[in-house]
SELOKOL-77647 format. One line per field, with one value per residue (C-alpha): x, y, z; residue in one letter. Coordinates in nm, 2 decimals, m for minus. Layout:
<atoms>
px (X:...) .
py (Y:...) .
pz (Z:...) .
code (a:...) .
</atoms>
This chain:
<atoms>
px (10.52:10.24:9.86:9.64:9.29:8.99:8.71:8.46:8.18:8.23:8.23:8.55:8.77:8.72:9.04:9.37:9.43:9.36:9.07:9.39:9.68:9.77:10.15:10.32:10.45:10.78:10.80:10.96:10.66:10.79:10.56:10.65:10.47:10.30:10.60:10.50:10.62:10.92:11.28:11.58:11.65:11.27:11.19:10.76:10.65:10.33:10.19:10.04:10.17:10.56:10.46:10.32:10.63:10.87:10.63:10.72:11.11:11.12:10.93:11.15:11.46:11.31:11.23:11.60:11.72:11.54:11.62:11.31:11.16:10.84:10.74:10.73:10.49:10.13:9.91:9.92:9.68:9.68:9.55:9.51:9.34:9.12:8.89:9.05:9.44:9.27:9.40:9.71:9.79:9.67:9.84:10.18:10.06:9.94:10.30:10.48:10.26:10.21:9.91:9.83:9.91:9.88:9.60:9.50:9.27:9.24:9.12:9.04:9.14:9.09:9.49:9.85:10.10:10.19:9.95:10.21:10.15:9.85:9.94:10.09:10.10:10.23:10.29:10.32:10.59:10.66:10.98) .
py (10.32:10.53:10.41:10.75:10.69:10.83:10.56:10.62:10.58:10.96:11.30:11.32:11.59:11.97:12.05:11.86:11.64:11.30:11.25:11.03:10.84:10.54:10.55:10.16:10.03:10.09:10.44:10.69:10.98:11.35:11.63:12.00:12.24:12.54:12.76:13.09:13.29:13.43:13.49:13.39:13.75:13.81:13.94:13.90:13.95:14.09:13.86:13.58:13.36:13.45:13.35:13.04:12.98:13.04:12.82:12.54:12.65:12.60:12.29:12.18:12.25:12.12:11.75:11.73:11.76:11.40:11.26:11.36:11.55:11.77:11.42:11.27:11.46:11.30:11.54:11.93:12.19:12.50:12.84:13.19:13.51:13.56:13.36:13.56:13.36:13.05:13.04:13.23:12.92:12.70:12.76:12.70:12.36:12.27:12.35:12.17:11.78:11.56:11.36:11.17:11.50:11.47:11.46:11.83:12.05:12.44:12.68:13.04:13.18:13.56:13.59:13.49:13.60:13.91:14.07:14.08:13.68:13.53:13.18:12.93:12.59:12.26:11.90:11.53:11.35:10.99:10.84) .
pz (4.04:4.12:3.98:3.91:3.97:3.81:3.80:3.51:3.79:3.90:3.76:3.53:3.70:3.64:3.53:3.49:3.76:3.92:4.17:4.33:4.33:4.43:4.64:4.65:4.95:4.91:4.81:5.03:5.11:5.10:5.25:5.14:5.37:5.17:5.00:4.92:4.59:4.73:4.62:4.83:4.85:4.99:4.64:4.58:4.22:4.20:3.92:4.07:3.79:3.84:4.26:4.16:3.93:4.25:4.46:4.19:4.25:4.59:4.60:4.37:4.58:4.83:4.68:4.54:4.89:4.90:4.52:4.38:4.14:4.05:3.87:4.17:4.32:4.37:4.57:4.55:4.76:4.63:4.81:4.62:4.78:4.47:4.19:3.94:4.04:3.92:3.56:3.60:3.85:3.67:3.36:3.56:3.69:3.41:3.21:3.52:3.46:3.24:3.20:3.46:3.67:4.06:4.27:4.35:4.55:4.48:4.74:4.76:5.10:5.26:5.31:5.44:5.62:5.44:5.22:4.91:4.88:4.67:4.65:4.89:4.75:4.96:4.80:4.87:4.63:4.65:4.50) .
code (x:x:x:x:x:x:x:x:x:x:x:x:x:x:x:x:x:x:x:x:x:x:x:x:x:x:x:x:x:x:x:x:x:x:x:x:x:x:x:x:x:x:x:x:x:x:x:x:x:x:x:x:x:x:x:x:x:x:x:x:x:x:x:x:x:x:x:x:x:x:x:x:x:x:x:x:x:x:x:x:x:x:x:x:x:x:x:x:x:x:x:x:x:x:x:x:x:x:x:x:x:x:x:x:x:x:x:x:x:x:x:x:x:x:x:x:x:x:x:x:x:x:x:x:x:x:x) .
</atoms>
Protein backbone atom coordinates (compact mmCIF):
# COMPACT_ATOMS: atom_id res chain seq x y z
CA UNK A 1 0.00 0.00 0.00
CA UNK A 2 1.14 3.25 -0.90
CA UNK A 3 2.14 5.93 2.17
CA UNK A 4 1.22 9.66 0.94
CA UNK A 5 3.49 12.08 2.29
CA UNK A 6 2.93 15.59 3.39
CA UNK A 7 5.18 16.36 6.44
CA UNK A 8 3.77 19.28 8.59
CA UNK A 9 7.36 20.81 8.39
CA UNK A 10 6.59 22.36 4.80
CA UNK A 11 4.11 24.47 3.14
CA UNK A 12 0.76 22.40 2.99
CA UNK A 13 0.09 21.86 -0.72
CA UNK A 14 -1.64 24.48 -2.98
CA UNK A 15 -4.27 22.50 -4.18
CA UNK A 16 -5.32 18.89 -3.83
CA UNK A 17 -2.52 16.61 -3.97
CA UNK A 18 0.40 15.02 -2.10
CA UNK A 19 3.86 16.65 -2.06
CA UNK A 20 4.68 12.55 -2.52
CA UNK A 21 4.09 9.10 -2.29
CA UNK A 22 5.66 6.56 -0.96
CA UNK A 23 5.59 3.21 -3.63
CA UNK A 24 6.47 -0.39 -1.46
CA UNK A 25 8.82 -2.69 -2.72
CA UNK A 26 6.78 -4.99 -4.20
CA UNK A 27 4.54 -3.06 -6.26
CA UNK A 28 4.60 -3.35 -9.96
CA UNK A 29 5.46 0.57 -11.37
CA UNK A 30 3.41 1.59 -14.52
CA UNK A 31 4.54 4.74 -16.55
CA UNK A 32 1.79 6.27 -19.03
CA UNK A 33 3.50 8.68 -21.34
CA UNK A 34 1.46 12.08 -21.80
CA UNK A 35 -2.08 11.13 -23.63
CA UNK A 36 -3.59 13.91 -25.22
CA UNK A 37 -7.55 14.69 -25.26
CA UNK A 38 -8.27 12.77 -28.29
CA UNK A 39 -11.02 10.41 -29.39
CA UNK A 40 -10.30 7.00 -31.01
CA UNK A 41 -11.82 8.40 -33.99
CA UNK A 42 -9.22 11.57 -33.80
CA UNK A 43 -12.21 13.59 -32.52
CA UNK A 44 -10.59 16.95 -30.26
CA UNK A 45 -13.24 18.75 -28.21
CA UNK A 46 -12.46 22.13 -27.86
CA UNK A 47 -13.21 22.54 -24.07
CA UNK A 48 -10.25 21.94 -22.29
CA UNK A 49 -12.27 20.14 -19.64
CA UNK A 50 -13.95 17.41 -22.02
CA UNK A 51 -9.72 16.91 -23.25
CA UNK A 52 -8.68 16.43 -19.90
CA UNK A 53 -11.70 14.02 -19.32
CA UNK A 54 -10.40 11.89 -22.49
CA UNK A 55 -6.80 12.20 -21.12
CA UNK A 56 -8.28 10.34 -17.90
CA UNK A 57 -10.01 7.76 -20.52
CA UNK A 58 -7.06 6.76 -22.16
CA UNK A 59 -4.94 6.54 -19.22
CA UNK A 60 -7.37 4.64 -17.91
CA UNK A 61 -7.30 2.11 -20.75
CA UNK A 62 -4.07 2.10 -20.64
CA UNK A 63 -3.52 1.01 -16.83
CA UNK A 64 -6.23 -1.85 -17.21
CA UNK A 65 -4.04 -3.33 -19.87
CA UNK A 66 -1.75 -3.83 -16.67
CA UNK A 67 -4.71 -4.62 -13.79
CA UNK A 68 -4.81 -1.29 -12.59
CA UNK A 69 -6.83 1.43 -12.01
CA UNK A 70 -6.94 5.39 -11.92
CA UNK A 71 -6.65 4.59 -7.97
CA UNK A 72 -3.53 3.27 -8.50
CA UNK A 73 -2.03 6.07 -9.84
CA UNK A 74 0.60 7.91 -7.56
CA UNK A 75 2.21 10.73 -9.64
CA UNK A 76 0.57 12.86 -12.45
CA UNK A 77 2.33 15.91 -14.63
CA UNK A 78 0.02 17.82 -16.17
CA UNK A 79 0.72 20.41 -19.16
CA UNK A 80 -1.98 23.03 -20.46
CA UNK A 81 -1.14 25.93 -23.12
CA UNK A 82 -2.87 28.58 -20.90
CA UNK A 83 -3.40 29.82 -16.98
CA UNK A 84 -6.84 30.03 -17.69
CA UNK A 85 -6.98 25.67 -18.24
CA UNK A 86 -6.03 25.43 -14.60
CA UNK A 87 -9.41 25.02 -13.02
CA UNK A 88 -11.21 23.47 -15.80
CA UNK A 89 -8.32 20.67 -15.23
CA UNK A 90 -8.45 20.74 -12.11
CA UNK A 91 -11.99 20.28 -11.51
CA UNK A 92 -11.65 16.83 -13.49
CA UNK A 93 -8.68 15.63 -11.28
CA UNK A 94 -10.11 16.61 -8.55
CA UNK A 95 -13.61 14.55 -9.37
CA UNK A 96 -11.19 11.49 -10.51
CA UNK A 97 -9.19 11.20 -6.47
CA UNK A 98 -9.88 10.74 -3.45
CA UNK A 99 -8.07 12.19 -0.57
CA UNK A 100 -4.91 11.34 -0.34
CA UNK A 101 -4.85 12.07 -4.27
CA UNK A 102 -1.47 11.47 -6.07
CA UNK A 103 1.56 13.28 -6.17
CA UNK A 104 1.21 16.06 -8.93
CA UNK A 105 2.98 18.77 -10.84
CA UNK A 106 1.01 21.34 -13.15
CA UNK A 107 2.77 23.20 -15.95
CA UNK A 108 1.85 25.76 -18.43
CA UNK A 109 3.60 25.18 -21.72
CA UNK A 110 3.66 27.35 -25.24
CA UNK A 111 2.11 24.27 -27.21
CA UNK A 112 1.94 20.47 -28.59
CA UNK A 113 1.84 18.76 -31.39
CA UNK A 114 -1.19 20.14 -32.96
CA UNK A 115 -2.47 23.34 -31.99
CA UNK A 116 -6.25 21.80 -31.33
CA UNK A 117 -4.63 20.20 -28.01
CA UNK A 118 -4.45 22.12 -24.60
CA UNK A 119 -3.57 19.48 -22.25
CA UNK A 120 -1.36 16.45 -22.26
CA UNK A 121 -1.23 14.69 -19.05
CA UNK A 122 1.18 11.40 -18.31
CA UNK A 123 1.09 9.23 -15.00
CA UNK A 124 2.85 6.82 -12.79
CA UNK A 125 0.46 4.04 -11.12
CA UNK A 126 1.71 1.43 -8.89
CA UNK A 127 -0.32 -1.75 -8.20
Amino acid sequence: MQKFLTPASIKPPFARYSHGVEVPPEARIIFCSGQLGISPSDIVPEDVGAQAELCFENIAAILGEAGLELRDIVRINTFVTDRAYLRPYMDVRDRLFSDPAPASTLMIVSGFAREEFKIEIETIAAG
